[in-house]
C-alpha positions in Angstrom: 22.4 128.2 -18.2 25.8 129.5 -19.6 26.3 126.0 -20.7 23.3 125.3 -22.2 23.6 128.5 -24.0 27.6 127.6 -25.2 26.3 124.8 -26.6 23.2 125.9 -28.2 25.3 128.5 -30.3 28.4 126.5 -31.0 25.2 124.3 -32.6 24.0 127.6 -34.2 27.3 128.3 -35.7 27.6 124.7 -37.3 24.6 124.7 -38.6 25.2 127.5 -40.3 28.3 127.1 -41.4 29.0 127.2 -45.6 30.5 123.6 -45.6 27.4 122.3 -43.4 24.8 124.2 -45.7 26.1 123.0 -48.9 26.3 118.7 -47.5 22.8 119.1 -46.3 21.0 120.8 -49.3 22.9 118.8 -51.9 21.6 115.8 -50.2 18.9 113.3 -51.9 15.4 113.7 -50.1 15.1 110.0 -49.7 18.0 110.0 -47.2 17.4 113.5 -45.3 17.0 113.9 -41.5 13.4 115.2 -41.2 11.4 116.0 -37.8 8.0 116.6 -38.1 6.3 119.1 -35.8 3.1 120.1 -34.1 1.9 122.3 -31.4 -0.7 123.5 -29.2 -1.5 127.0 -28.4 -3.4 129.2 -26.1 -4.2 130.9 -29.4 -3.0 131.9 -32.5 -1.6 135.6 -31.3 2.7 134.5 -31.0 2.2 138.1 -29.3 -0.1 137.4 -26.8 -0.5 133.6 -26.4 1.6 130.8 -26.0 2.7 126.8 -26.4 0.8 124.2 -24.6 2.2 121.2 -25.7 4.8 120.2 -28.4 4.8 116.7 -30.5 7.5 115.7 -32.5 8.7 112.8 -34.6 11.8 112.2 -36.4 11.9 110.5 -39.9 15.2 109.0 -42.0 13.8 109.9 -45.7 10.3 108.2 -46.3 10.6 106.1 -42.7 8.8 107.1 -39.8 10.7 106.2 -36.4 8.1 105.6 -34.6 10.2 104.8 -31.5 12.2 108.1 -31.5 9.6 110.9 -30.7 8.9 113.9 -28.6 6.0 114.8 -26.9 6.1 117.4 -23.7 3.0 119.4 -22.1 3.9 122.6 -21.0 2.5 125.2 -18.4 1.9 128.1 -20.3 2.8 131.5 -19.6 -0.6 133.2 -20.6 -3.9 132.2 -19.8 -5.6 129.4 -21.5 -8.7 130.3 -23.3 -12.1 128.2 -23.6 -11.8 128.4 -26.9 -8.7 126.5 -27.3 -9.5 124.1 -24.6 -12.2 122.7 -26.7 -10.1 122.5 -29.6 -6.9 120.5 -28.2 -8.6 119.5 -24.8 -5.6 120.2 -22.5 -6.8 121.9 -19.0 -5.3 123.7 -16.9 -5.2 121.2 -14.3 -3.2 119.0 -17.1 -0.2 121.7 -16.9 -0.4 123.0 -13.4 2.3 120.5 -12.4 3.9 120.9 -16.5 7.3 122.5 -16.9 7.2 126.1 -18.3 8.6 126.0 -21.9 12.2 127.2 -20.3 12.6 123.4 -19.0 11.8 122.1 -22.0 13.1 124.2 -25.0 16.7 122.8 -24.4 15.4 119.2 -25.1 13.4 120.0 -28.2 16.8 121.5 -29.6 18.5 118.5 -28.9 15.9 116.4 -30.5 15.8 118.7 -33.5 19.9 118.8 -34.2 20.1 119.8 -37.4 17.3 118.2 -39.0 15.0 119.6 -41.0 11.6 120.7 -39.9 8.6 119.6 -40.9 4.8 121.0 -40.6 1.6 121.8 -41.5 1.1 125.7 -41.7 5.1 125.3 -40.1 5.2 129.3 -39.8 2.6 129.7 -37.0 4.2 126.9 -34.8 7.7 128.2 -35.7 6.7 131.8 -34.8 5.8 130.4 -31.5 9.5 128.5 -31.1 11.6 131.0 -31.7 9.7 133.8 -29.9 10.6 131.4 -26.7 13.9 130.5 -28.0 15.3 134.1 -28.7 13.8 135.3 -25.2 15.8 132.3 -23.8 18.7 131.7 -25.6 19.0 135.0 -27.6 18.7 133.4 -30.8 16.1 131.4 -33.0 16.5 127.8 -34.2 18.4 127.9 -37.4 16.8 124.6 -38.7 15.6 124.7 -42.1 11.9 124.5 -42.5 9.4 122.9 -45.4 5.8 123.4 -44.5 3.4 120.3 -46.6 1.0 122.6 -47.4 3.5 124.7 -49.4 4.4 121.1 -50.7 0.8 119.9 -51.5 0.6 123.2 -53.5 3.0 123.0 -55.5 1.5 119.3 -56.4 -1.9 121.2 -57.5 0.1 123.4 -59.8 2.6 121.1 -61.6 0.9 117.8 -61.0 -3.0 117.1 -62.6 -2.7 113.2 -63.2 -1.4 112.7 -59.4 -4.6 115.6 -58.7 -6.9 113.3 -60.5 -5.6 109.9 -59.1 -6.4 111.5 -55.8 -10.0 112.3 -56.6 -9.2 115.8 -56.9 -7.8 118.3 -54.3 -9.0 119.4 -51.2 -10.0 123.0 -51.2 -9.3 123.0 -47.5 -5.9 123.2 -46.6 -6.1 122.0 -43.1 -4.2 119.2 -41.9 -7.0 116.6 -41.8 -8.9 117.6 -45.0 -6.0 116.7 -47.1 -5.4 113.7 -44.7 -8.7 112.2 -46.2 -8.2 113.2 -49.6 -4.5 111.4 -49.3 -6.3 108.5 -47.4 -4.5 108.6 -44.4 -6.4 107.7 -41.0 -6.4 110.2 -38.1 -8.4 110.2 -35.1 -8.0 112.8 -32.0 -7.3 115.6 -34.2 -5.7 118.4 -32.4 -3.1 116.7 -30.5 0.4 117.7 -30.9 1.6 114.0 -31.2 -1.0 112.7 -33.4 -1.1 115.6 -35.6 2.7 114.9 -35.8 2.6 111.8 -36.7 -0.3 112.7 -39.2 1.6 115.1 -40.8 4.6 112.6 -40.9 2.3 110.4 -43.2 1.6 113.0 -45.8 4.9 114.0 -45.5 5.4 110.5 -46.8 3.4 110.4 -49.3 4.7 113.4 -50.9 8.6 112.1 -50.6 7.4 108.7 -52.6 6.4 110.4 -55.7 8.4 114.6 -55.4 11.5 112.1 -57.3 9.6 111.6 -60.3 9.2 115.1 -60.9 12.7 116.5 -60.6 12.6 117.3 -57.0 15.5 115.7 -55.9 17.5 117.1 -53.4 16.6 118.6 -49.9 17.5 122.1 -52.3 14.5 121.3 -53.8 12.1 120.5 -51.4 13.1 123.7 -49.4 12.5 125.4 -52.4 9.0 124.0 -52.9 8.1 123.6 -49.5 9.1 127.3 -48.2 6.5 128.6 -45.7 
């Protein structure tokens, strides 16, 4: 554990480092070091529920790496409700024999580095992370965060032709309403994974087009992507 924990905040200490902060936000978003994140919850209380499974997937710019990804079920440490079993269709019986999130919060760090993180609604599934990760480690993940709803947004107020093109805007803001109004395919919603890599697309989609409209640089995209 004192290992794991040297190494976890030398990586802490890097990341935020001046010299680090200033290479990564000057950077052009077309060659930034994304991974895009989902998870699955008991519920939606970070005070009283907790993480059933994590998805991941890391993306170079636009480009989905479909063969680098991260997907874990974990035994969670508060009873899972009806409710949510309905909604992401993990059991009990599917974690029994699961790690708890202690055996697997030092590989999602690992798969994370220093990316940046990527998410629908980011903030709740983040909440969730660090709660674990301070009560483990005795710190949060210092990865910076854009969340796409933020992103889409900020597209509805500075962007009517692209609004249009789309046939209008969603007035949902859930992950697969704006999936179909973006066109993308999705199918077995509400699994860390897939919601991952759904979110990946529209991710995509956004960093085709944010260029043409002076967001530039992953300064920019934090900016217009903050939770």
């Amino acid at each position: 554990m004192m290992n794991s924990l040297s190494t976890y905040k030398d990586r802490i200490t890097d990341i935020l480092s001046p010299r680090r902060f200033g290479l990564v936000t000057d950077a052009a978003i077309e060659s930034g070091d994304y991974v895009v994140l989902d998870t699955e919850l008991t519920g939606l209380d970070p005070k009283k529920d907790s993480i059933v499974s994590i998805g991941a997937v890391r993306m170079k710019g636009g480009r989905i790496d479909l063969g680098n990804i991260f997907y874990r079920l974990i035994n969670p440490s508060t009873a899972m409700k009806h409710k949510s079993i309905v909604i992401h269709g993990i059991t009990p019986s599917d974690v029994a024999e699961k790690p708890l999130i202690a055996g697997v919060m030092s590989e999602l760090i690992d798969f994370c580095r220093d990316d940046v993180i990527v998410g629908h609604f980011i903030s709740l599934d983040m909440d969730f992370i660090n709660r674990d990760a301070r009560r483990i480690y005795g710190a949060p993940l210092k990865n910076r965060v854009v969340d796409t709803c933020s992103v889409h947004e900020w597209i509805r107020s500075n962007d009517g032709d692209f609004s249009r093109h789309y046939g209008g805007l969603a007035e949902e803001l859930n992950l697969f309403s704006l999936a179909k109004k973006y066109r993308i395919p999705f199918s077995n919603a509400h699994n860390a994974i897939n919601d991952a890599f759904v979110t990946a697309q529209l991710f995509q989609r956004f960093l085709s087009f944010l260029p043409r409209f002076g967001v530039k640089t992953l300064k920019d995209l934090l900016r217009i992507g903050k939770p």
